[in-house]
Residue frames as qw, qx, qy, qz and C-alpha x, y, z in Angstrom:
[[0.000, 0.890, 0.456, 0.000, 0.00, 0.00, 0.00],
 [0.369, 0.575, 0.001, 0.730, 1.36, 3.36, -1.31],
 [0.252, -0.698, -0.332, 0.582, 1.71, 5.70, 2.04],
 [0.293, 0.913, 0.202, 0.198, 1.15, 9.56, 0.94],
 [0.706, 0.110, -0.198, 0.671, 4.57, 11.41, 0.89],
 [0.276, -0.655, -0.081, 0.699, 5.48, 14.37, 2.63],
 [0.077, -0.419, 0.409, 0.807, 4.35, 17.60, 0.53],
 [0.081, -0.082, -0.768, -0.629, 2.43, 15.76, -1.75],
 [0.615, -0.008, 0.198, -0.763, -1.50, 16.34, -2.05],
 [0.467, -0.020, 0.860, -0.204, -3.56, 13.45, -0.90],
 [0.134, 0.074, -0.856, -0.495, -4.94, 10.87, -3.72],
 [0.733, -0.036, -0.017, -0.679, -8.00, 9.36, -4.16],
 [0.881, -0.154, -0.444, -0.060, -8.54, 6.40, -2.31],
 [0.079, 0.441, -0.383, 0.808, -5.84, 7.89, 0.39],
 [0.501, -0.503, -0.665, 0.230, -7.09, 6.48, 4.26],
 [0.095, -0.256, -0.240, 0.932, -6.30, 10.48, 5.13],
 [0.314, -0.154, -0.542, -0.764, -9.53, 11.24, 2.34],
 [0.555, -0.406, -0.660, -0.301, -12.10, 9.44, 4.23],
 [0.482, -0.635, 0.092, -0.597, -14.35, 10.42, 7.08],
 [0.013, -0.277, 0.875, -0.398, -13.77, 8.75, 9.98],
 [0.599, -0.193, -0.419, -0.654, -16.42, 5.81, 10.88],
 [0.158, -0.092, -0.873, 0.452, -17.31, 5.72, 14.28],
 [0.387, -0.329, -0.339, -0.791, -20.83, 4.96, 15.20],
 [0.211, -0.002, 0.709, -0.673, -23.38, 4.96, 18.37],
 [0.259, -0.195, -0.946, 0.001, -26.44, 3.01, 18.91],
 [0.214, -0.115, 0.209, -0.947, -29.42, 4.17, 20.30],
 [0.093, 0.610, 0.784, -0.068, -33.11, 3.22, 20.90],
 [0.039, -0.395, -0.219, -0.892, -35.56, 6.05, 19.88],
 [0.233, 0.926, 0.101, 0.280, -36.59, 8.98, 20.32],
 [0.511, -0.750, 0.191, 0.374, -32.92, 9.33, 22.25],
 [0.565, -0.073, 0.412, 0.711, -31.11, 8.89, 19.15],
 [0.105, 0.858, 0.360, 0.352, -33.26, 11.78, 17.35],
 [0.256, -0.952, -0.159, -0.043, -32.83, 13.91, 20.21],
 [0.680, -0.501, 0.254, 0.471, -29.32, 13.47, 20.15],
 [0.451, 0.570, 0.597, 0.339, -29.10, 14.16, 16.57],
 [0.076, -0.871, -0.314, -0.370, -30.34, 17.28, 17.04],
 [0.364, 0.316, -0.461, 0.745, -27.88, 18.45, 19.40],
 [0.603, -0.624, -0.048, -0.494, -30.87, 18.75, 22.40],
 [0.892, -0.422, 0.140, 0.084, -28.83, 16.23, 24.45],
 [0.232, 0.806, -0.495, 0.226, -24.99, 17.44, 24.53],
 [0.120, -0.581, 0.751, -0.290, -24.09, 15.15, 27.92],
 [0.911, 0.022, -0.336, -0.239, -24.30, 11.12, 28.17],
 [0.041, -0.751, 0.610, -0.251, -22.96, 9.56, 31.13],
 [0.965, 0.019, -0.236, -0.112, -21.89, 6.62, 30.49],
 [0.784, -0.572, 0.241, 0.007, -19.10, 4.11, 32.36],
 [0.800, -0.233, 0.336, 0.439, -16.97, 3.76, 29.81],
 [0.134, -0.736, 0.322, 0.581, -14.20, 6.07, 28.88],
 [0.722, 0.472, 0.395, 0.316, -12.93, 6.17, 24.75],
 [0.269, -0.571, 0.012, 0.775, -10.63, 8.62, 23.15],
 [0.298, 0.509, 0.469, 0.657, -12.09, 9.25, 19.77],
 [0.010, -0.615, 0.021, 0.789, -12.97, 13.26, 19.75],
 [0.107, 0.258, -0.481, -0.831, -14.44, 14.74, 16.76],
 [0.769, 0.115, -0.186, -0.600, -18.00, 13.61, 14.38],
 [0.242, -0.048, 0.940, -0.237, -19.85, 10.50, 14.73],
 [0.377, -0.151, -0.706, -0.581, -22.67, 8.75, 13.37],
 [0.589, 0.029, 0.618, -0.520, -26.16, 8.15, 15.34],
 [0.204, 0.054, -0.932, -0.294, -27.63, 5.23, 14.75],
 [0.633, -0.238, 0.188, -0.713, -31.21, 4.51, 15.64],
 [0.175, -0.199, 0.959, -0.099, -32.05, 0.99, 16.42],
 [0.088, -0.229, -0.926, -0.288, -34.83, -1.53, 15.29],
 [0.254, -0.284, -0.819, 0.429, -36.81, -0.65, 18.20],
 [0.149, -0.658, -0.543, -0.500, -40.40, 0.97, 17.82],
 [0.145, 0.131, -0.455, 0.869, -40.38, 3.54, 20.01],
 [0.231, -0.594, -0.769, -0.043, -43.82, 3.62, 22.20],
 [0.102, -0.808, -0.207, -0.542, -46.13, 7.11, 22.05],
 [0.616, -0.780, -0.026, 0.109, -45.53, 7.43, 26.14],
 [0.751, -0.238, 0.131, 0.602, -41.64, 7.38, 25.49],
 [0.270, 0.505, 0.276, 0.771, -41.81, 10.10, 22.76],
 [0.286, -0.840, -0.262, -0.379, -43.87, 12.09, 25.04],
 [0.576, -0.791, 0.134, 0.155, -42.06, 12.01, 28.37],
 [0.665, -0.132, 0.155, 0.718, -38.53, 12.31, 26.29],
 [0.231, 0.591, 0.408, 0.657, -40.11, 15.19, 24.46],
 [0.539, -0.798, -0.269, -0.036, -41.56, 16.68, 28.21],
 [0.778, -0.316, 0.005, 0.544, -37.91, 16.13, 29.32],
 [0.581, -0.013, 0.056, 0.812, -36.26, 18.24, 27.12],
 [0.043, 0.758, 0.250, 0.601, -38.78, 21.03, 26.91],
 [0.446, -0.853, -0.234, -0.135, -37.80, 21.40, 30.36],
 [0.666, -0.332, 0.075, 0.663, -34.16, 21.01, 30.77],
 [0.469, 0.374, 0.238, 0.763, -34.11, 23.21, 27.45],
 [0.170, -0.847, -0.223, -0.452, -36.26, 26.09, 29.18],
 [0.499, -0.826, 0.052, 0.259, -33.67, 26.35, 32.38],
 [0.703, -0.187, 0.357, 0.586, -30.88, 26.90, 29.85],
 [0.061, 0.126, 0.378, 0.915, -32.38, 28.99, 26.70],
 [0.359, 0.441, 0.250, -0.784, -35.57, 31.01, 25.80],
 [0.632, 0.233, -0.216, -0.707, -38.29, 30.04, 24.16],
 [0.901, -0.075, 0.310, -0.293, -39.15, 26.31, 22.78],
 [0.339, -0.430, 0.721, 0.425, -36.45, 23.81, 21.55],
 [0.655, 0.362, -0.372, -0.549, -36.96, 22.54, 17.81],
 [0.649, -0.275, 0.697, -0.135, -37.86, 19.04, 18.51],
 [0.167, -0.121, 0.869, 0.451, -37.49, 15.87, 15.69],
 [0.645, 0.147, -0.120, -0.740, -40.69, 15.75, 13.46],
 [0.939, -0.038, -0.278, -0.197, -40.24, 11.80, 13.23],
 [0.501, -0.556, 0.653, -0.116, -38.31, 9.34, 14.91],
 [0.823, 0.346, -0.361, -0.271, -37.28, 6.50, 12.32],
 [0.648, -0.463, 0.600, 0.073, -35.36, 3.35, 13.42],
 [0.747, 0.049, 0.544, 0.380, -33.09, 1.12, 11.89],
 [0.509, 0.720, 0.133, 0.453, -31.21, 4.47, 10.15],
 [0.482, -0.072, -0.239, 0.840, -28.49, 6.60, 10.41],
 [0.028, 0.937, 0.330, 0.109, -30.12, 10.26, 12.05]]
């Protein structure tokens, strides 16, 4: 495999050319709302050093009307002790796709 040289602009096909492809899991309507940048902090247990874009993934999993609502409830309230007015929430919640 050819490495790119010092100085020289990068080729096509070139592993420096391509996006990086790291991707998270979800269930909906969390992987929407992430998406959407309405949920900035996730606090999971395990640590990872990538930095920079990612892919959401939704999962298979039909979200159920009561879950949309009381995640939708959620953030109209966290978002109203932080900004003014009303956050722009997801018009749909699709699964099994990248949001």
């Amino acid at each position: 495999a050819a490495r790119a040289a010092v100085g020289r602009a990068a080729q096509p096909g070139d592993r420096s050319e391509q996006p990086p492809v790291t991707v998270l899991t979800f269930h909906q309507p969390l992987a929407s709302i992430i998406a959407y940048g309405l949920q900035r902090l996730d606090g999971r247990v395990w640590s990872s050093r990538h930095r920079g874009p990612l892919w959401i993934h939704a999962a298979a999993h039909e979200p159920r009307p009561s879950d949309i609502a009381m995640m939708e409830d959620f953030v109209r309230h966290t978002y109203s002790l932080d900004a003014p007015g009303e956050p722009t929430l997801p018009p749909a919640y699709p699964t099994s796709a990248l949001v």
